[in-house]
C-alpha positions, 0 to 999 in steps of 0.5 A: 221599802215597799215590797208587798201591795198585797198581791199574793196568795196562800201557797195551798190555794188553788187557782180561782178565777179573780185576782188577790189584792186590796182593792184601793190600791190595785190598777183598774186593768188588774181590777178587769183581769188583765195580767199584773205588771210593773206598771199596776206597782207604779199605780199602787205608789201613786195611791200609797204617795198621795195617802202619805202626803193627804194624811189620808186612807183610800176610799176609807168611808165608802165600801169596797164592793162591786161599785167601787171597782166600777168606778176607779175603771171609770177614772175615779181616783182619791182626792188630792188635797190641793195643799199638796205641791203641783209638781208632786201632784202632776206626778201622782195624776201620771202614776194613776193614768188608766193606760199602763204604758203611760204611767212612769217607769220606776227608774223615771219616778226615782229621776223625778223624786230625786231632782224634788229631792235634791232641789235640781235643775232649779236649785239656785232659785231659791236665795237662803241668804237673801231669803228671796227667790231670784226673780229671773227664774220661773218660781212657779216650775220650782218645787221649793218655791210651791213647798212654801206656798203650800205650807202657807195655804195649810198653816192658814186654813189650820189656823181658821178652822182649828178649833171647827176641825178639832171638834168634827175630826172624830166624826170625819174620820171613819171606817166604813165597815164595808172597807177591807184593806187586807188582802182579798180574793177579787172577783168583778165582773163586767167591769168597764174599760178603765178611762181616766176622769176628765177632771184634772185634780193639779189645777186645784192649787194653781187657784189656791196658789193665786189666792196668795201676793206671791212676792210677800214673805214670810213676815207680811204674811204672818202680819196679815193674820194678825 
């Protein structure tokens, strides 16, 4: 369960202007001063689901300065690897919006995982004894159907660049030492109101996604990198 973004501060403290929190994962309208609210909760899950499903930590190789605020306010966001299904990405990218109020509810998030979960309304799409997709419905909507195209893109590129990543991964993979994730007294000033980018992350995998003869199976597949 997560209970705790960081939010909080020492009982004995008294009231100082700013907000405590980590920075990676705190709203942009939290950042200017607003007042924290549920929906600043549901930005924080979106940052926390995309380090879950990209494997990687927020903001890990920049520092967490004055610059770095400025810069969510304007719409800048972690990247989203563009192995991660569209569905699941669409949903990061709505809990990001800059405008609170367009962000999903908790109980909308629970609805929208829940039917990624439990394969629903589009659960017959996938055939397990055919092990086909019924051409009838739309694969691309399907969440199982991107799952497994996804997993193929992954296994490919790891496949091709093994050894190159296994060589480079230590030197990849660094802290900055300006990158604080421990909760911090926050105190930006003249921050910018807080936008969305213009660049829409989701598209990166429609293109990855057409990269591949969609009709193929698994053994085609396996026979084409061999």
């Amino acid at each position: 369960m997560i209970s705790d973004l960081g939010m909080c501060q020492p009982t004995n403290n008294k009231k100082q202007e700013g907000v405590y929190g980590v920075l990676p994962y705190m709203a942009p309208e939290v950042l200017c001063g607003y007042q924290y609210t549920k929906a600043a909760d549901i930005y924080s899950f979106g940052i926390i689901m995309n380090e879950y499903m990209s494997e990687n930590i927020p903001y890990v190789d920049i520092p967490h300065d004055h610059i770095l605020a400025v810069k969510i306010c304007k719409g800048f966001r972690p990247e989203i690897p563009k192995v991660i299904p569209k569905l699941i990405t669409d949903l990061i990218i709505k809990c990001w919006d800059s405008k609170a109020e367009n962000r999903p509810t908790a109980k909308e998030l629970y609805q929208s995982l829940g039917k990624l979960h439990d394969g629903t309304p589009n659960d017959h799409i996938f055939n397990n004894t055919e092990n086909s997709y019924n051409e009838t419905n739309n694969k691309e909507d399907n969440y199982y159907f991107q799952v497994k195209k996804c997993d193929i893109i992954r296994e490919k590129k790891l496949r091709s660049n093994f050894k190159k990543n296994k060589e480079n991964i230590a030197k990849n993979v660094q802290t900055h030492p300006q990158a604080i994730y421990t909760s911090r007294l926050l105190n930006f000033e003249n921050l910018p109101k807080p936008v969305n980018s213009t660049f829409q992350v989701s598209q990166c995998l429609d293109c990855e996604l057409d990269e591949l003869d969609l009709n193929q199976d698994d053994d085609q597949i396996q026979e084409d990198d061999n």
